[in-house]
C-alpha positions in Angstrom: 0.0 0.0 0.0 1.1 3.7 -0.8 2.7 5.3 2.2 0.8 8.6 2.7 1.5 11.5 4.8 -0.8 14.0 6.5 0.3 17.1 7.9 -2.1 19.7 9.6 -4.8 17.5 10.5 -6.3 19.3 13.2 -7.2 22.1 12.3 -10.2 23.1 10.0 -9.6 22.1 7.0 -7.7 19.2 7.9 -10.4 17.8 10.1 -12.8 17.9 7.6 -10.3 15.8 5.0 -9.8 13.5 8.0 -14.0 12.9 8.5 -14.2 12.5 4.3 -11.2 10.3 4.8 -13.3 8.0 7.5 -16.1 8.2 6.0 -15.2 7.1 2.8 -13.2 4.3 4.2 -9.9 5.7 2.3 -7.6 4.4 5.2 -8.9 1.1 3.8 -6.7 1.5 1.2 -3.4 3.3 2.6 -1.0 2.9 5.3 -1.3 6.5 6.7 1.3 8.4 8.8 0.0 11.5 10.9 2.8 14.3 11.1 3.1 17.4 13.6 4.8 20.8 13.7 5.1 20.5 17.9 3.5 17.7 18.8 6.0 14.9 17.6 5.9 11.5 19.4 2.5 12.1 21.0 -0.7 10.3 20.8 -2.7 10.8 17.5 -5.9 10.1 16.0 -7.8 6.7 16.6 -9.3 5.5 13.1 -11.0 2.1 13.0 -9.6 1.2 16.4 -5.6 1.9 14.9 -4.4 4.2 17.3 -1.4 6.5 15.3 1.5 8.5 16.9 2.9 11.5 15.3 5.8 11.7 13.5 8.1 15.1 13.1 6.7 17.4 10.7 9.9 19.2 10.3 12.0 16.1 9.3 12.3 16.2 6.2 14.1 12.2 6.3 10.7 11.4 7.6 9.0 12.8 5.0 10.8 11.8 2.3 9.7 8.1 3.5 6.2 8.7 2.1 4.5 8.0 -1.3 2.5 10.8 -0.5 1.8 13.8 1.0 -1.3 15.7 1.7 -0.7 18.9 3.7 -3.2 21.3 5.3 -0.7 23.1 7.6 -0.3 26.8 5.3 2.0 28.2 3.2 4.8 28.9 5.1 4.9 25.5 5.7 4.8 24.4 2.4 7.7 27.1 1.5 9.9 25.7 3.6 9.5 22.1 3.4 8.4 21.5 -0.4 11.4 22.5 -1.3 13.8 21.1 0.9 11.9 17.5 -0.1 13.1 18.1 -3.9 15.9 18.9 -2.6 16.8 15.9 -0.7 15.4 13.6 -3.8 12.0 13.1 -3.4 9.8 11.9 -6.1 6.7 11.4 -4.5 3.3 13.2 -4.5 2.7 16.6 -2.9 -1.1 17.7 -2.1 -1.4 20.7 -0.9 -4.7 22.9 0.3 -2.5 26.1 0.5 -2.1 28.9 -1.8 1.4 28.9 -1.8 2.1 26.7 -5.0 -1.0 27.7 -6.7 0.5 29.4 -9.7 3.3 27.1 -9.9 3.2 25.9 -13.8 4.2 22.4 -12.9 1.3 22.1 -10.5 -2.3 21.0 -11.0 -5.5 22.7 -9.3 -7.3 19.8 -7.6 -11.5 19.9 -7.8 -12.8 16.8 -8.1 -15.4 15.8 -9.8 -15.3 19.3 -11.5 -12.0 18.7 -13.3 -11.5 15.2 -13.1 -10.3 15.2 -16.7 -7.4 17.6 -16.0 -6.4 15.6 -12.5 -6.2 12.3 -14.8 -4.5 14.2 -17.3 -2.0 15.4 -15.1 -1.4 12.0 -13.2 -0.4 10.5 -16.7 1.9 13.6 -18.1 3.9 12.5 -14.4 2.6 15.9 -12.6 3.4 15.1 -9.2 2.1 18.8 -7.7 -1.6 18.9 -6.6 -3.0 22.3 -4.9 -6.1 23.2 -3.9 -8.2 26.2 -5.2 -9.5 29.0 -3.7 -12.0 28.1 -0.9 -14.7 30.5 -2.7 -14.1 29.4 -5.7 -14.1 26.0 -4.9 -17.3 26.0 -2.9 -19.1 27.7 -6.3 -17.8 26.0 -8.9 -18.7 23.1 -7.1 -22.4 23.9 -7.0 -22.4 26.0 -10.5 -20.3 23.5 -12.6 -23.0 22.3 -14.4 -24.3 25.3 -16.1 -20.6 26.5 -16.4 -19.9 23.5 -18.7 -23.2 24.2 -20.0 -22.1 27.8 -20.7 -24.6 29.3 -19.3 -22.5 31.5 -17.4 -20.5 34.5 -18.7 -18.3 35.4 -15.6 -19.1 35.3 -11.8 -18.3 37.3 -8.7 -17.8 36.0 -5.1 -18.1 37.7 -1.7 -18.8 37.1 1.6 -20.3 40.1 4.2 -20.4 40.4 7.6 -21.1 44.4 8.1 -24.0 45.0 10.8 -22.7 48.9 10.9 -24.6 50.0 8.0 -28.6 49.1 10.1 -27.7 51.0 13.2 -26.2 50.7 16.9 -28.6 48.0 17.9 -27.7 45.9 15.4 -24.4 46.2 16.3 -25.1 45.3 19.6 -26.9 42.3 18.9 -23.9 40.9 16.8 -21.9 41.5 19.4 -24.4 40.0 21.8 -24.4 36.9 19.6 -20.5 36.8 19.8 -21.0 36.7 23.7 -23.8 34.2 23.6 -20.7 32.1 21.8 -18.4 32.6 24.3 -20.3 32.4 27.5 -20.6 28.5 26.6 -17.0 27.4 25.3 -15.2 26.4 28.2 -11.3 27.4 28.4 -10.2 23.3 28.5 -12.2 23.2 24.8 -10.7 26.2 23.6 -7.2 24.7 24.7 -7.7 21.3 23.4 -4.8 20.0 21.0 -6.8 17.9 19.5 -9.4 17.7 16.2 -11.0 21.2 15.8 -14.1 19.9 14.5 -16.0 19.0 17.6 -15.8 23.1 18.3 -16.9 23.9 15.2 -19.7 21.7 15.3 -20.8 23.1 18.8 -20.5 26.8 17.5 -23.2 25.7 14.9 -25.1 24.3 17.4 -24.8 27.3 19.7 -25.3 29.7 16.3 -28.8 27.6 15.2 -29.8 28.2 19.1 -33.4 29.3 19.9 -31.7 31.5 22.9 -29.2 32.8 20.8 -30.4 37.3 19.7 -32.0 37.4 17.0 -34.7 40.1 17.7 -33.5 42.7 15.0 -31.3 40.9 12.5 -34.3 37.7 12.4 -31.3 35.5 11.8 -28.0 34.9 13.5 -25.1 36.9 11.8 -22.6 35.5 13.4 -20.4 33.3 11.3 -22.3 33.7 8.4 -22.4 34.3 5.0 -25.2 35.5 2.1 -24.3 34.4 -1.5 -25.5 36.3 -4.3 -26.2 35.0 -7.5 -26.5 38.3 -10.1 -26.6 37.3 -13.7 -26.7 34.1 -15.3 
């Protein structure tokens, strides 16, 4: 089985990969290796009763042991270690959901199944440099693909807002309000965990969808939220 690295697994993004991963019973198919900036030698994550310890993020000998690699750590990370793996010989596979290597010509932006083709493509022309696209981007091409290949769509134009200002003090008191509603039930020991950020995230959605959560002059919770717009197709 492929040997494949994962780097920056707890934090968002890598938590979600790691529940896809699970869910999709991909460690069926791999012998995975979970890898840490600081925590080196601790306990990882239990999957399918495997318990995993971390291995040395910063080694690069370590690294260079694997088939594969599939980073979520940032960009800084991937600057300095990307590199110094070519350096040292490397020839495996690097995915990567940072910007960093985004526009580099020998790499290929991953969005499967909206460019499938290109990722097969790629994997045949010996492309060894996967990186992930823009998380707005992403997230709407994934739902608008159809009518893209369709061309039923010219051009497109993605933003998120979070501005209560603009309706009045209130308003920006109840946002505010809604951030303390948040806080008041987060406890300092899950704030400080080292583990899998998803189980906060999930409780912060519960806490946002709350009935006790303000709501009496936006309607809606604010917090953490985004409006998409849809102009012109």
């Amino acid at each position: 089985m492929k040997q494949v690295g994962i780097v920056g697994w707890r934090g968002m993004v890598g938590s979600v990969l790691l529940q896809r991963m699970i869910e999709e019973n991909d460690f069926d198919n791999i012998s995975a290796h979970f890898f840490s900036t600081s925590s080196a030698g601790a306990a990882g994550p239990v999957i399918d009763g495997v318990s995993y310890t971390l291995k040395d993020a910063n080694s690069v000998s370590a690294l260079a042991e694997m088939d594969i690699i599939i980073t979520c750590q940032g960009g800084d990370y991937t600057k300095a270690i990307y590199p110094a793996l070519l350096n040292h010989g490397w020839e495996g596979y690097w995915i990567d959901a940072a910007s960093a290597l985004r526009m580099d010509e020998k790499a290929c932006i991953i969005l499967d199944p909206v460019n499938r083709n290109n990722i097969d493509r790629a994997i045949k022309e010996g492309i060894k440099l996967f990186v992930g696209g823009n998380c707005s981007i992403t997230l709407s091409l994934m739902g608008l693909a159809g009518l893209i290949k369709a061309d039923l769509i010219d051009w497109m134009s993605v933003m998120t807002y979070q501005s209560a200002s603009g309706a009045g003090a209130q308003y920006v008191r109840e946002l505010i309000a809604q951030s303390a509603y948040i806080s008041r039930h987060l406890s300092p020991d899950e704030l400080a965990s080292s583990g899998s950020v998803l189980p906060l995230v999930n409780k912060v959605s519960e806490l946002i969808n709350s009935a006790d959560m303000p709501t009496q002059n936006f309607g809606a919770p604010l917090m953490a939220a985004s409006f998409p717009g849809l102009t012109a197709i």
